[in-house]
SEGU-940194 format. One record per residue: residue number from 0; residue in three letters; x, y, z of N, C-alpha, C in turn. Coordinates in steps of 0.05 Angstrom, whole numbers. Layout:
<rs>
+-----+-----+--------+--------+--------+--------+--------+--------+--------+--------+--------+
!   n ! res !   n_c1 !   n_c2 !   n_c3 !  ca_c1 !  ca_c2 !  ca_c3 !   c_c1 !   c_c2 !   c_c3 !
+-----+-----+--------+--------+--------+--------+--------+--------+--------+--------+--------+
! NUM ! ALA !      X !      Y !      Z !      X !      Y !      Z !      X !      Y !      Z !
...
+-----+-----+--------+--------+--------+--------+--------+--------+--------+--------+--------+
</rs>
This chain:
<rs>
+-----+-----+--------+--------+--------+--------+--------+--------+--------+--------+--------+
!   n ! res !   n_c1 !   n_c2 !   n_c3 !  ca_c1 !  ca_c2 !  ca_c3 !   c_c1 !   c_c2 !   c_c3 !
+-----+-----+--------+--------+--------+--------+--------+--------+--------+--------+--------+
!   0 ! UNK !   1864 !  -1019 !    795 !   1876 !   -993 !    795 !   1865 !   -977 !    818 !
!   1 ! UNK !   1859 !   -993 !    833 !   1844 !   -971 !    869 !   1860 !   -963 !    875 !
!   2 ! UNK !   1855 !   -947 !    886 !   1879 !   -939 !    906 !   1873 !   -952 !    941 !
!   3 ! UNK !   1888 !   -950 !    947 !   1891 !   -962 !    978 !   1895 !   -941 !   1004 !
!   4 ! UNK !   1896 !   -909 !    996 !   1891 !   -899 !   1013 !   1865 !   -891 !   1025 !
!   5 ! UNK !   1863 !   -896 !   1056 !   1841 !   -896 !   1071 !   1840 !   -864 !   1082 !
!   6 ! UNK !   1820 !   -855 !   1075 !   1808 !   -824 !   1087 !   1805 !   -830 !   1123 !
!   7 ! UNK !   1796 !   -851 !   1130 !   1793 !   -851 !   1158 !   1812 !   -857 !   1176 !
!   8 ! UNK !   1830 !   -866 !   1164 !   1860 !   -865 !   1174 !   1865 !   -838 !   1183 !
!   9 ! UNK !   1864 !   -817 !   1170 !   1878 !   -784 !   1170 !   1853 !   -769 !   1186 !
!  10 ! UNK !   1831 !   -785 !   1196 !   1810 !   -763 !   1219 !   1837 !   -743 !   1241 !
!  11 ! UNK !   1839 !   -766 !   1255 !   1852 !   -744 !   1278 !   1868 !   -736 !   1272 !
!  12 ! UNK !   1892 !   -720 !   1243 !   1906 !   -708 !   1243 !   1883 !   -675 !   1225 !
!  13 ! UNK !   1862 !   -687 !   1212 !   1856 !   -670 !   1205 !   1828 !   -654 !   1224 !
!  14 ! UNK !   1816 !   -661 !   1236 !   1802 !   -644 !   1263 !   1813 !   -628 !   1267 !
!  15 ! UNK !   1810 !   -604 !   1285 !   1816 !   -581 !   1295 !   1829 !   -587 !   1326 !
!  16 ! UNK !   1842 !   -586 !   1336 !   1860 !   -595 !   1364 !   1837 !   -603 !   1392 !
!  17 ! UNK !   1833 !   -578 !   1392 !   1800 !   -579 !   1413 !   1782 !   -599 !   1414 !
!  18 ! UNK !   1773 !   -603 !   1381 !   1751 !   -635 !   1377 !   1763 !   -651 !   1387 !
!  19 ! UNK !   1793 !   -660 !   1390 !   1810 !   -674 !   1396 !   1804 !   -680 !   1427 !
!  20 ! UNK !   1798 !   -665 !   1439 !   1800 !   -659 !   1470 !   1767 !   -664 !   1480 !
!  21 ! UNK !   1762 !   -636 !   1464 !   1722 !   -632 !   1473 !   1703 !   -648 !   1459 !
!  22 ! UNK !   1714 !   -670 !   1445 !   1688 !   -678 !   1424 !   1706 !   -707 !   1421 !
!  23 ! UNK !   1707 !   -724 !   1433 !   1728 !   -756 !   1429 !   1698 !   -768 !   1414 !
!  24 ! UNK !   1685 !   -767 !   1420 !   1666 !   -778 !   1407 !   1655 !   -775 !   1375 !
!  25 ! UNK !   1654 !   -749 !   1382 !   1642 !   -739 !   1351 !   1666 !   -751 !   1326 !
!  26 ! UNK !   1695 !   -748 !   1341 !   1716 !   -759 !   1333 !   1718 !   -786 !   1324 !
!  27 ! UNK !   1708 !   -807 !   1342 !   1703 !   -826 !   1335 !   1681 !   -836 !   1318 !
!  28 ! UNK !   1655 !   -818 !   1312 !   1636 !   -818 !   1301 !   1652 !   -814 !   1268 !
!  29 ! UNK !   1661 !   -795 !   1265 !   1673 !   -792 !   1251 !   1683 !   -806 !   1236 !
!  30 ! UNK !   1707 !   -825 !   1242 !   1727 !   -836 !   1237 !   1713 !   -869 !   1236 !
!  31 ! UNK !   1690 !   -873 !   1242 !   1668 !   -905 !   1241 !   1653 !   -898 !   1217 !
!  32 ! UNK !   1641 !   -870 !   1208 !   1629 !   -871 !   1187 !   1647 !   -864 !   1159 !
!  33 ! UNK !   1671 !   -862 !   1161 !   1684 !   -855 !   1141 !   1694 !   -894 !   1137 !
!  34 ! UNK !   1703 !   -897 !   1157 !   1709 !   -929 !   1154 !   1691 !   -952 !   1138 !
!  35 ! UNK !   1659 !   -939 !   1141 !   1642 !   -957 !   1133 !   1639 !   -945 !   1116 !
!  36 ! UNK !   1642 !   -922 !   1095 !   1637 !   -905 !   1067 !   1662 !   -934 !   1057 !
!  37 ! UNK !   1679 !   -937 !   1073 !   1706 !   -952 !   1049 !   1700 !   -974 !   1052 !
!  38 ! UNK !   1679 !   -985 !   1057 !   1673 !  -1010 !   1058 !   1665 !  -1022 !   1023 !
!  39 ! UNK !   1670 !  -1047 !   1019 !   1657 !  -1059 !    988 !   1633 !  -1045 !    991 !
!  40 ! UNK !   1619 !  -1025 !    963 !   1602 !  -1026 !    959 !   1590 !  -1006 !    959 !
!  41 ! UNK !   1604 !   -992 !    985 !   1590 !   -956 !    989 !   1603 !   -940 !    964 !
!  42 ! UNK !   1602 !   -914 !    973 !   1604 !   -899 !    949 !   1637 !   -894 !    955 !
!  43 ! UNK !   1651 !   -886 !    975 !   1677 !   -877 !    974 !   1694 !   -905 !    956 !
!  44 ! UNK !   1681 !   -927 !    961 !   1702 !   -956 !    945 !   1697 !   -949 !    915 !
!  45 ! UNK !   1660 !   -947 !    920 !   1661 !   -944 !    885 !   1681 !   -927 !    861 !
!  46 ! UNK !   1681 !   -898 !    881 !   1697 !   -878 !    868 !   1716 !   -883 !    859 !
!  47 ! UNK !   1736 !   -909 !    882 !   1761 !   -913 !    885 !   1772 !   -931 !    862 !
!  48 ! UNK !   1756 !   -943 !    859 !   1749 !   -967 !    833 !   1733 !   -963 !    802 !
!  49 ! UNK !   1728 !   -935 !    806 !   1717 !   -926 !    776 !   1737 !   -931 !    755 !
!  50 ! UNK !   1746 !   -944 !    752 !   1764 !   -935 !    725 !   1763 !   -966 !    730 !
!  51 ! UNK !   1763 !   -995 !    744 !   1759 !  -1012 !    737 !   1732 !  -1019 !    729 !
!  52 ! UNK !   1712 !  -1002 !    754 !   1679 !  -1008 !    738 !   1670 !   -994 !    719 !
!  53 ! UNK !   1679 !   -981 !    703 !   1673 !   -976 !    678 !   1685 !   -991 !    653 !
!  54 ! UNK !   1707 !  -1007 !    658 !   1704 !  -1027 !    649 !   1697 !  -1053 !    640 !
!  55 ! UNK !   1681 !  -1055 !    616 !   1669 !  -1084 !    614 !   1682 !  -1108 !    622 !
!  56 ! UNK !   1711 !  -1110 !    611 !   1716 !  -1137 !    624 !   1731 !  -1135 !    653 !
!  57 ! UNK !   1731 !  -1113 !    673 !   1736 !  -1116 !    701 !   1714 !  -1118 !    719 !
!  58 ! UNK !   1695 !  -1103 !    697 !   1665 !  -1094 !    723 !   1656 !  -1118 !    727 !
!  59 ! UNK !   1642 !  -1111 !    753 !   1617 !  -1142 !    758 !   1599 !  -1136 !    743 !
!  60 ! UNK !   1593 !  -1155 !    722 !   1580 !  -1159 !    707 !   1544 !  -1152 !    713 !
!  61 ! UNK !   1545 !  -1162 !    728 !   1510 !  -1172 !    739 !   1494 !  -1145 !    732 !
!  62 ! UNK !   1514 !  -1124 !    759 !   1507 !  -1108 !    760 !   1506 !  -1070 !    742 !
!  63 ! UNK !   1528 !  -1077 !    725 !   1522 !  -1064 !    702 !   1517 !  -1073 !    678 !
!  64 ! UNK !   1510 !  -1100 !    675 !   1501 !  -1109 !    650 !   1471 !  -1095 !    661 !
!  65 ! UNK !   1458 !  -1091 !    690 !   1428 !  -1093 !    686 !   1421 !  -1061 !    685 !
!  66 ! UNK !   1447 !  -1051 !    695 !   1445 !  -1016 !    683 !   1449 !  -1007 !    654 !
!  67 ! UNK !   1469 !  -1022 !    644 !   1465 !  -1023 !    615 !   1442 !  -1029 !    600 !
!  68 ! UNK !   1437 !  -1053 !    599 !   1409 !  -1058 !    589 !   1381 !  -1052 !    593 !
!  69 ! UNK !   1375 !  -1035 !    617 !   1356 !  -1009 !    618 !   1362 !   -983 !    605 !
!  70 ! UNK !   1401 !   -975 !    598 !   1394 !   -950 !    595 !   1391 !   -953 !    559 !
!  71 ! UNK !   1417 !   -975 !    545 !   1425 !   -978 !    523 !   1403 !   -995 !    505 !
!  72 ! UNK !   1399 !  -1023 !    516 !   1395 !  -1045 !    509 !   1356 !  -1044 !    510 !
!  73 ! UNK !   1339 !  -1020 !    520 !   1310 !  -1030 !    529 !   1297 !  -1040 !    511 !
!  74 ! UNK !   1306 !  -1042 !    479 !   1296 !  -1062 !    463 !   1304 !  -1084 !    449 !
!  75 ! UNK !   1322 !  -1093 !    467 !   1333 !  -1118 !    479 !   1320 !  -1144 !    492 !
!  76 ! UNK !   1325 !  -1165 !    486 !   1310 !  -1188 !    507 !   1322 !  -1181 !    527 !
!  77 ! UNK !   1298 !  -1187 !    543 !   1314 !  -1186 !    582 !   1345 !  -1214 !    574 !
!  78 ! UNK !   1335 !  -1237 !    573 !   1353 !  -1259 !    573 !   1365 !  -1261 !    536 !
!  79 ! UNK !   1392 !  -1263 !    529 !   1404 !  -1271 !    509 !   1424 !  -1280 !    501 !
!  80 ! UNK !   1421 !  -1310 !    483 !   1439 !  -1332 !    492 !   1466 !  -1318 !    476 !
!  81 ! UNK !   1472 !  -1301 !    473 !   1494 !  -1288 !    460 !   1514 !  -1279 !    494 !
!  82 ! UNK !   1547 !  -1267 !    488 !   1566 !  -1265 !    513 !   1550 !  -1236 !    522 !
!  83 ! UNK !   1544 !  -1234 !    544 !   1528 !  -1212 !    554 !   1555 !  -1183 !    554 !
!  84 ! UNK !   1575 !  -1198 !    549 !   1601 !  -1177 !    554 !   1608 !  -1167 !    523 !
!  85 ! UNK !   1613 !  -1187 !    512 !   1606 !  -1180 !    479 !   1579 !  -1171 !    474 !
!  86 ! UNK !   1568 !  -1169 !    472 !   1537 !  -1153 !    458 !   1540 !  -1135 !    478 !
!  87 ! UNK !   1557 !  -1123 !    496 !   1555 !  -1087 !    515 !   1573 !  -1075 !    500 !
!  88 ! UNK !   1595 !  -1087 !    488 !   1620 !  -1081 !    475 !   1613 !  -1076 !    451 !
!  89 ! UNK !   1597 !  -1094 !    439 !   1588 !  -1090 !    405 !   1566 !  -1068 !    400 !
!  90 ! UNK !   1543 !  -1069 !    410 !   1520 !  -1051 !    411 !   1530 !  -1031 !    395 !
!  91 ! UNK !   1544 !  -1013 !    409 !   1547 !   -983 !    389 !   1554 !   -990 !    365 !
!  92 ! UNK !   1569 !  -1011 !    353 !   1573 !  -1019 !    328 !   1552 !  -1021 !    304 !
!  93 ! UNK !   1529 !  -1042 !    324 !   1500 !  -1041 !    311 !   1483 !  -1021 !    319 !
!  94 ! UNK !   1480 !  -1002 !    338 !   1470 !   -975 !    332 !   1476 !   -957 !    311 !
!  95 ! UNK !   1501 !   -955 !    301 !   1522 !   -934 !    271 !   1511 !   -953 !    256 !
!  96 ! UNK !   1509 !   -969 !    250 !   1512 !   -985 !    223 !   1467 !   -983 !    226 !
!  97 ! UNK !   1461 !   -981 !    237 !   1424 !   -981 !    228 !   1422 !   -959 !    212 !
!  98 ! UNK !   1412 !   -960 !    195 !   1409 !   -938 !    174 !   1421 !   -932 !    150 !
!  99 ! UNK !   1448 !   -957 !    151 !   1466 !   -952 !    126 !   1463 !   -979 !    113 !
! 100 ! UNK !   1480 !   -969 !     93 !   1483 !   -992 !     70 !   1497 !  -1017 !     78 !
! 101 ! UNK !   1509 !  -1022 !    106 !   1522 !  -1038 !    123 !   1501 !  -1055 !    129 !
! 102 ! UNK !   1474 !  -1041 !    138 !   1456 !  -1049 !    156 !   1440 !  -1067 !    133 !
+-----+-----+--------+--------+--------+--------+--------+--------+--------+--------+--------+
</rs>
């Protein structure tokens, strides 16, 4: 669900006419660091892709199973032979149910 429009595409229509003229550089400075924000990984892709990485079964795993399990999971095994995608999905289930007649 990204979207595919690029911010560094639209530099030289959105500058002021002059930078255009007196500043080609700053222009191009510009328009190289917005390019590398859209690169895999920086923050402008991430943004672009939130709504797939907050998804368990789209996200890369690796890397928010290991944010998960510091913020959710810290009394958790580091390693568990259970689906690491199922037990992120289930958790809140067995958090509600500790304390009841379920539990």
């Amino acid at each position: 669900m990204a979207t595919d429009n690029k911010i560094s595409t639209l530099i030289e229509s959105q500058v002021p006419g002059y930078l255009l003229e007196e500043g080609p550089n700053l222009v191009a400075f510009l328009k190289a660091y917005y390019e590398w924000m859209e690169t895999t990984g920086q923050v402008t892709d991430a943004s672009k892709n939130h709504l797939n990485n907050r998804d368990i079964d789209t996200t890369d795993l690796n890397k928010f199973y290991e944010y998960f399990r510091r913020e959710v999971l810290a009394d958790f095994p580091k390693e568990v032979l259970a689906d690491k995608r199922l037990v992120a999905k289930r958790i809140k289930d067995l958090y509600r149910a500790k304390g009841s007649t379920a539990a």
